[in-house]
NUSEVO-921225 format. One line per field, with one value per residue (C-alpha): x, y, z; residue number from 1. Coordinates in steps of 0.5 Angstrom, whole numbers, plus 500, padded with zeros to 3 digits. Layout:
BEGIN
xx <- [X  ...] $
yy <- [Y  ...] $
zz <- [Z  ...] $
num <- [NUM  ...] $
//
This chain:
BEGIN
xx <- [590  590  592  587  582  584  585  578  575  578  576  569  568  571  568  561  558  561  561  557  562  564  563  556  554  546  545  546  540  545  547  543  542  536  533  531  527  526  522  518  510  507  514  514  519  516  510  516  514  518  515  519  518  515  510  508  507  502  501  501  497  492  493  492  487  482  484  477  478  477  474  467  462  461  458  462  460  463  469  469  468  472  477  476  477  483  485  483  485  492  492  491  498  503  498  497  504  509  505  506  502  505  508  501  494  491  495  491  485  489  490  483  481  488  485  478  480  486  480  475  480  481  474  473  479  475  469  472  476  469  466  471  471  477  479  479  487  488  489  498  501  500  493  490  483  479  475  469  463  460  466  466  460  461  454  459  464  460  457  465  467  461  463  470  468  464  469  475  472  470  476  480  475  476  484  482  478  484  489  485  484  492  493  486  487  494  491  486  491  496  492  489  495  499] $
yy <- [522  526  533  532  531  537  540  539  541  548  548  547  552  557  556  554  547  542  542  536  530  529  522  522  526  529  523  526  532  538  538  545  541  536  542  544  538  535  539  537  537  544  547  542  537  535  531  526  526  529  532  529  530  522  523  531  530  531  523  521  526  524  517  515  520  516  509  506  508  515  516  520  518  511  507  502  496  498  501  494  490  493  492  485  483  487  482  476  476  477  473  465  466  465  460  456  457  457  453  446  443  447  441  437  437  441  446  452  448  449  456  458  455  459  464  464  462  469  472  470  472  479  480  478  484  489  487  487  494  497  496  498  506  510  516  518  520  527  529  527  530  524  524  530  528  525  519  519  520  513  509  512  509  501  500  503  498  493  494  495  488  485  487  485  479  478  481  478  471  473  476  468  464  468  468  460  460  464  460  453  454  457  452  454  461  460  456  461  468  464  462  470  473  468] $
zz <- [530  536  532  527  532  535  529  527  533  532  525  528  533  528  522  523  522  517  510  507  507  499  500  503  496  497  502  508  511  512  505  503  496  500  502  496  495  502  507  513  512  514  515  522  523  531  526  524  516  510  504  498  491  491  496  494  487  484  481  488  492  485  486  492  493  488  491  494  501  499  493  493  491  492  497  504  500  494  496  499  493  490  495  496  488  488  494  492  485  487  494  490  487  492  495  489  486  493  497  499  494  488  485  484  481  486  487  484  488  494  494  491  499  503  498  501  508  509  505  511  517  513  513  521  522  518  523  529  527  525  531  536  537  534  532  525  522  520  513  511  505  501  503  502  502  508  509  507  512  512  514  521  523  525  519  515  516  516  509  507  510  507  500  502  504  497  492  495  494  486  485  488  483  477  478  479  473  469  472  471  463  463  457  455  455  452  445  445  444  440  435  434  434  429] $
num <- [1  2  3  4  5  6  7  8  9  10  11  12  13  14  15  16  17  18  19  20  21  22  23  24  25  26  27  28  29  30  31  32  33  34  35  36  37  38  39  40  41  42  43  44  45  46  47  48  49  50  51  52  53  54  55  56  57  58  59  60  61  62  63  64  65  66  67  68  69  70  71  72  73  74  75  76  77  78  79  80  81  82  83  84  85  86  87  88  89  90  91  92  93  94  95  96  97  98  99  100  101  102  103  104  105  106  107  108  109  110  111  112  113  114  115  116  117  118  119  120  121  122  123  124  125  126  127  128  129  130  131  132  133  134  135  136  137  138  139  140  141  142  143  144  145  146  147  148  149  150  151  152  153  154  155  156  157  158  159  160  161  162  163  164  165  166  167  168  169  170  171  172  173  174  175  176  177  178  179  180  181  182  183  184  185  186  187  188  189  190  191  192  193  194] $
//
């Protein structure tokens, strides 16, 4: 033990650094493989952040950068129904489904309520942030483009929040209704596609 840690240690200082560990494989960051494809942002590794092929390729610069929050072209209430359906749909589902009622009738009622009820506290999260002062975040890799000029101000979160609070109460109702009229729902497509 002692002659190989001896050994290595003048095999260090007389041929460089170490060649990547074979049972690592391209996982470790000096193998020169990784350099190919991972680098840090702007070429600067104090800003804590990797370029990967994941979160610089074009799909994903493209799709998060169409993503309500950055969209142009669209109004804070907007940006804020739009935000707000997409949550209230999909938030009635662990609610109704693996909530303490799950087992009885009332359960899709029961997560309509929680649904709503997560959907309020959200809304009074997105007030409070809005009204207090912050400093807008600078452009990352994945997000190239800034947010828009209107969620800078306390009116235009304001107008965001409320179209939150609007489209994630519709979104719940209509994922109610869809999860109410299931059998409903489930008669309807058989009997067109069969």
């Amino acid at each position: 033990m002692l002659f190989e840690t001896v050994f290595l240690a003048q095999a260090r200082a007389s041929n460089g650094p170490d060649p990547p560990d074979p049972d690592q494989g391209c996982n470790s960051m000096s193998d020169p493989r990784n350099r190919e494809y991972i680098q840090p942002v702007f070429s600067d590794p104090q800003i804590g952040n990797l370029e990967t092929p994941i979160n610089a390729s074009g799909f994903s610069k493209s799709f998060i950068n169409n993503l309500p929050a950055y969209r142009k072209g669209i109004a804070p209430l907007q940006r804020g129904l739009e935000v707000g359906m997409a949550h209230g749909y999909w938030l009635i589902g662990p609610f109704a489904r693996l909530g303490p009622l799950r087992d009885t009738d009332v359960a899709n009622l029961a997560g309509l309520l929680s649904a709503v009820g997560l959907v309020v506290i959200l809304t009074l999260a997105l007030s409070l942030y809005g009204n207090s002062a912050y400093d807008v975040p600078d452009p990352v890799v994945t997000v190239t483009a800034k947010p828009p000029d209107a969620l800078k101000t306390s009116e235009g979160w304001s107008q965001f929040a409320g179209g939150f609070l609007v489209g994630g109460i519709g979104g719940a109702g209509f994922a109610y209704l869809l999860l109410s009229n299931l059998d409903l729902l489930n008669g309807i497509s058989t009997g067109v596609f069969n």
